[in-house]
N, C-alpha and C positions, 0 to 999 in steps of 0.2 A: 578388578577393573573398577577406578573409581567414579561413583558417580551411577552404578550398572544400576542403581534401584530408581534414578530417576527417568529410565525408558518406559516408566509404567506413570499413570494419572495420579495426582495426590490430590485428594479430596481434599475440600472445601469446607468448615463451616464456619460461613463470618458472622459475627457481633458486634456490633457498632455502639459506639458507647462515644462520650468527650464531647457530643454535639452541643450547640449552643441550640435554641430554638430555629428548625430553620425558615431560610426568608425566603420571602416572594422573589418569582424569576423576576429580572431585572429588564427595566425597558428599553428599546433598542437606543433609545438617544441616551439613555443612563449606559448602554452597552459602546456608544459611540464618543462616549467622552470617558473612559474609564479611565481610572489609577494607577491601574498596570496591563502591557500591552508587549506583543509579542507577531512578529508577522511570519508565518511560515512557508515556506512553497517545495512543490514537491510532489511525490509517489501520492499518485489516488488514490493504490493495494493500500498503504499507508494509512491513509486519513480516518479510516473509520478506529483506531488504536487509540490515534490522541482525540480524537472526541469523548471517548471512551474513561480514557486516562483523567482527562479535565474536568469531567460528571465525577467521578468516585472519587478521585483522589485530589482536588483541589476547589471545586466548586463545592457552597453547603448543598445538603440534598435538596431535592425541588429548587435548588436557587440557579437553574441555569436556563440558559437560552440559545437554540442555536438559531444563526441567521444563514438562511440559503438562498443566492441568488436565484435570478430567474431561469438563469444558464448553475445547473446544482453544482459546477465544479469551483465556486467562486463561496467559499464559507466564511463565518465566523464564530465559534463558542465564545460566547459571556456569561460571567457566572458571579457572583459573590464569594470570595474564596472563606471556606471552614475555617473552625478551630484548628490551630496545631499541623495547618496546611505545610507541607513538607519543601515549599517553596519560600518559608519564612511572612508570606504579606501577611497584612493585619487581618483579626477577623474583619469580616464584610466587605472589603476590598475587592470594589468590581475591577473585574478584568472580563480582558477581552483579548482573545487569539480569534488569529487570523489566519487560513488554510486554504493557500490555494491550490486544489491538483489539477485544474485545466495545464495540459502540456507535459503533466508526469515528472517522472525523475530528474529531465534533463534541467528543468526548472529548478529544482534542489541544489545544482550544483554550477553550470554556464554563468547564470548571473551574477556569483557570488566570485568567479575565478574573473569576471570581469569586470566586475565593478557596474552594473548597469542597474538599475530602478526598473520592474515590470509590472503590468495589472496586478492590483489586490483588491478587494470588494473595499467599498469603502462606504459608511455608512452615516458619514459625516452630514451630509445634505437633507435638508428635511423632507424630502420627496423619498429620501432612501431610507427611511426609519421605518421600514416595515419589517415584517416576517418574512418578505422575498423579493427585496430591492431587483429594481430591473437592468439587466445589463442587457445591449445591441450587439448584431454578430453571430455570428455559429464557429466551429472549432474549423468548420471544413472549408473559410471563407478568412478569416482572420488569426487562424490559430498559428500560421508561421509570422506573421505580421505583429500579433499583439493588439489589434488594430481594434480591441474593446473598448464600446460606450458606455454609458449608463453611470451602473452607481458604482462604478469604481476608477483609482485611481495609480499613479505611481509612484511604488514604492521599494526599498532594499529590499532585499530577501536575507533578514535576520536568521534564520535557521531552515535551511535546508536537508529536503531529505530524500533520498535514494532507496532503490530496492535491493540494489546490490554496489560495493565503492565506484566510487565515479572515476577509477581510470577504466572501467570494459567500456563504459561511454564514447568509444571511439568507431571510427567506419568497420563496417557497415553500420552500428548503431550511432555513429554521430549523426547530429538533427542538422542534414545538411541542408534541409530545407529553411531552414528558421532565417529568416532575416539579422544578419550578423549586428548593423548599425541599431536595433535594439534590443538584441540580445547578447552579441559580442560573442567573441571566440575561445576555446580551450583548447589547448593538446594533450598529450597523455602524462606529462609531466608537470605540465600546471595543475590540472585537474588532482595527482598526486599529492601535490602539497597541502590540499586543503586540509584542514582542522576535521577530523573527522572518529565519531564514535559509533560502535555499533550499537543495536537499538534492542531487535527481537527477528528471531526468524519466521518466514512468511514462507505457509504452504501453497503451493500454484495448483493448478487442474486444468484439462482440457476441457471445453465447454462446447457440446454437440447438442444442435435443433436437429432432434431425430425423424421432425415431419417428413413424411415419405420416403423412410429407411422401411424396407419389410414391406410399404405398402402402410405404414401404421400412422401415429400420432407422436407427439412431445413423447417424453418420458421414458423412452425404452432403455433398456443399458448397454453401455458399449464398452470393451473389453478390447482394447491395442496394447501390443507389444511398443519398447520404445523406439524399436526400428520401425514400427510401420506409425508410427507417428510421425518421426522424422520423414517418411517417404511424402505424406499427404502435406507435412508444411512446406516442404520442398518442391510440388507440383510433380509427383511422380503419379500420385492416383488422382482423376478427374469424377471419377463414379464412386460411392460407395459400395456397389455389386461385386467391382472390384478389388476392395478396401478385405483383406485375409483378419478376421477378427483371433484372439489371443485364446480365444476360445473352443477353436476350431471353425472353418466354413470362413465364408465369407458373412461380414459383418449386415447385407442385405442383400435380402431374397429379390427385391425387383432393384430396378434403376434408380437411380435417386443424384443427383449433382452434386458433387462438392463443391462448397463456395467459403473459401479463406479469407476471414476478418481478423486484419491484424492493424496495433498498434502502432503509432506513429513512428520513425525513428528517432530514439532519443528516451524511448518510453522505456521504464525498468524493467517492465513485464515483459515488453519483446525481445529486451537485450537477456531475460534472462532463459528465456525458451528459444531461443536461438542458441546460447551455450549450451542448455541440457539437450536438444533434441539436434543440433547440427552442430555443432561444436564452435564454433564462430569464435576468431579470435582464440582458439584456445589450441587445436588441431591444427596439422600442416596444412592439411589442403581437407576445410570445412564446405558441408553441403552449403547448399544458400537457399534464404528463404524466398518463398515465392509471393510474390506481393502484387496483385493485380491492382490494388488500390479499389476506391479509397480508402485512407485507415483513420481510423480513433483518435482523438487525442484525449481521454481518459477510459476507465477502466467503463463506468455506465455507457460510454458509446458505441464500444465492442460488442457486449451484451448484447443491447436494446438492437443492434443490426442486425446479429447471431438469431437473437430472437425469436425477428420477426422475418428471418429466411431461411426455409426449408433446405436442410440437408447444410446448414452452414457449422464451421469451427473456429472458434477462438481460445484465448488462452487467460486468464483471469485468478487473483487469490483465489482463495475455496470460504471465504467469508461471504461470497455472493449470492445468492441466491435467486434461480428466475426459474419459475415454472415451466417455461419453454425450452430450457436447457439441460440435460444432462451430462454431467460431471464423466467422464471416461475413468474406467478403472484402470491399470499399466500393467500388465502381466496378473491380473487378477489381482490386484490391492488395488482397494479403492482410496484413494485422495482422501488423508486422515491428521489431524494433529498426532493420535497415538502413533499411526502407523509413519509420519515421519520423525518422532522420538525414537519407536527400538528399532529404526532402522529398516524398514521395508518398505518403504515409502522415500524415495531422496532428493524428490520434486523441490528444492526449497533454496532460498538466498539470507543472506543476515542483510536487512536494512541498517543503515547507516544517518547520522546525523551529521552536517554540515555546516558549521557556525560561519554567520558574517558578523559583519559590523552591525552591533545590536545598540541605537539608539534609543530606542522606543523608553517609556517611562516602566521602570522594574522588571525590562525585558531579563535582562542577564539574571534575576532572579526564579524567570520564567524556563529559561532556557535551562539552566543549572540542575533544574529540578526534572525538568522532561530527562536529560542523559545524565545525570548524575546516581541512578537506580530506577527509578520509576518506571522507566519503559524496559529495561533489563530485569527488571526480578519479579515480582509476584502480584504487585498491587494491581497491574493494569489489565497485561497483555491475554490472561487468560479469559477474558470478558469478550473479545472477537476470535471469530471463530480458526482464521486463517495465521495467528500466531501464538508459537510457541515462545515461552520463557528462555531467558536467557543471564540468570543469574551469576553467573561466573565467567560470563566475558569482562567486566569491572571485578579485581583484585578485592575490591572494599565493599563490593554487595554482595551479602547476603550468602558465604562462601562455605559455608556447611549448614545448610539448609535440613530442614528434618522432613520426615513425612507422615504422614498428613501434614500440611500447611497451611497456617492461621494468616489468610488477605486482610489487610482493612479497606477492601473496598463493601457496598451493598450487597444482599442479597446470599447465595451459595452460589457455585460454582464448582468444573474441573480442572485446574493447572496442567498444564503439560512441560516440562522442563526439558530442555534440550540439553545432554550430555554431551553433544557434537558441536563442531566450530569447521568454519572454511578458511578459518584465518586470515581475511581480508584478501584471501585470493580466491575467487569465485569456478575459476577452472580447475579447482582442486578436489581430491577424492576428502571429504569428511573425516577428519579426524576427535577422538573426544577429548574438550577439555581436563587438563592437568593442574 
């Protein structure tokens, strides 16, 4: 079986060597006029990968900055790009990406099938030259709209990204909500066409506030089968007294409410928990998800609601982290990069990249180097927690890898390499790469 050694972790140890001295983080009006520029939009599971990517593998160390707006789903990394940066710019070469996940997936992909300009922070304005320029608005009042103030503005969306390809993007998960006249329309065959590369695969988990489960607090563990997962996103169970835990008994000894937090339609994370636990779009006749509203439009708004409501579930990468939440284990495995490498764990999607019309100044340099390996093999993706490697989806990276594995990013690390692929079709049983 080839490939069969890398179901297991390949240690880490990096040494960093070729640097020039490195420079001071760069200031946001030195980050607002930079050299080279890149606008991204897209999965919020996503975003934490290429912040990631742009720190080790393109910016000098300590030479970076990230600017977060006031509303956190409106980003920028700026950085000084290193020696021998694998994106070709010169040493010192400020740049500057730009990452919006306000809106999710469907932002990765609708704007670019239609040609439309949408919010991106913009840092240009001297009021905006801060550490957290301010934008007007909330997600729950303008998010179908677009309808953001502040310090941002409109622009293409040069590289788009998704959680899973953007033909499952369609009803029930088309964003029928979204205002068409500025965001414009796809169908499943447009959406098709797009220019599209895979990135890294991205582990999901259910996310349980177990306050007054048991009678207890946060933190307890919760153990569901994948059908009774799907019963409670489906609105079959209202109580968790009633909720049969994988364990035996029922999942809690008193009463406790269940309260369903899901993401907006349009979002990658619900398009793709709606495939794995109701089959949607994939099955003849698929359960449906139950949506009392209101929902999220990124990954932090899910949470931070889950959070702070007793006995609530959402659905989220496994790169997140909230005290208030526990992660569900699925038949007794717990939500793991190992555990979805050798296969007992199968919660996962291959994110995707989405090229537009990249004007920006040494965009397509920028772009080039995020899917041209970077995000597929070894440098980046094992730095966040919620993706595994993907070095043998690109014929040209990296295609007999050894083990142990030498990263040039900072620090040590664990790799996780994926020996499986879905082949660009998301309703499919995993197969391993050949």
């Amino acid at each position: 079986m080839r490939h069969a050694n890398l179901k297991i972790a390949a240690a880490v140890a990096v040494a960093i060597g070729g640097h020039t001295l490195a420079q001071a983080a760069p200031t946001v009006a030195a980050c607002a006029s930079a050299a080279a520029k890149l606008y991204i939009a897209g999965s919020s599971a996503a975003q934490n990968a290429f912040g990631v990517a742009l720190a080790n593998d393109l910016f000098d160390a300590g030479g970076e900055t990230t600017i977060s707006a006031t509303n956190g789903n409106f980003k920028a990394y700026c950085g000084a790009a290193k020696a021998g940066n694998g994106a070709g710019l010169a040493t010192g070469t400020i740049t500057t990406v730009y990452y919006r996940g306000e809106g999710g997936s469907v932002v990765g992909a609708l704007p670019i099938v239609s040609g439309k300009s949408i919010k991106m922070l913009d840092i240009a304005p001297v009021g905006c030259q801060i550490a957290a320029p301010a934008t007007t608005g909330t997600s729950a009042t303008v998010g179908t709209t677009d309808g953001w103030g502040g310090c941002v503005t409109n622009h293409a969306v040069e590289m788009g990204i998704t959680d899973l390809e953007p033909t499952v993007f369609i009803d029930p998960n088309y964003p029928r909500d979204y205002c068409t006249t500025v965001f414009g329309t796809a169908n499943k065959t447009q959406l098709g066409n797009l220019t599209i590369t895979p990135l890294f695969q991205q582990v999901f988990a259910l996310y349980v506030n177990t306050s007054g489960i048991n009678g207890g607090a946060t933190g307890q563990a919760i153990n569901l089968t994948r059908q009774t997962a799907a019963a409670i996103l489906s609105g079959s169970y209202s109580d968790w007294s009633f909720v049969p835990s994988a364990s035996g008994g029922a999942v809690s000894s008193t009463s406790q409410a269940i309260t369903i937090v899901n993401r907006e339609e349009g979002s990658g994370t619900r398009t793709g928990a709606t495939i794995y636990f109701l089959g949607t779009n994939c099955h003849t006749f698929p359960a449906t998800l139950f949506d009392p509203g209101p929902d999220g439009f990124a990954t932090g708004d899910v949470l931070a609601t889950a959070a702070a409501t007793p006995g609530a579930i959402t659905y989220a990468s496994i790169d997140n982290n909230n005290a208030s939440l526990s992660k569900a284990s699925l038949s007794g495995v717990a939500p793991s990069n190992l555990a979805a490498t050798n296969g007992q764990y199968d919660w996962w999607f291959e994110a995707t990249a989405q090229k537009g019309t990249i004007t920006s100044p040494n965009g397509t340099a920028i772009y080039n180097f995020l899917v041209g390996g970077e995000l597929q093999a070894l440098a980046t993706a094992p730095h966040t927690a919620q993706v595994n490697a993907i070095p043998f989806a690109l014929p040209t990276v990296n295609t007999s890898p050894t083990v142990p594995v030498t990263s040039n990013t900072n620090g040590s690390g664990t790799i996780y390499l994926s020996p499986f692929s879905k082949n660009g079709n998301s309703c499919t049983v995993a197969t391993e790469f050949n």
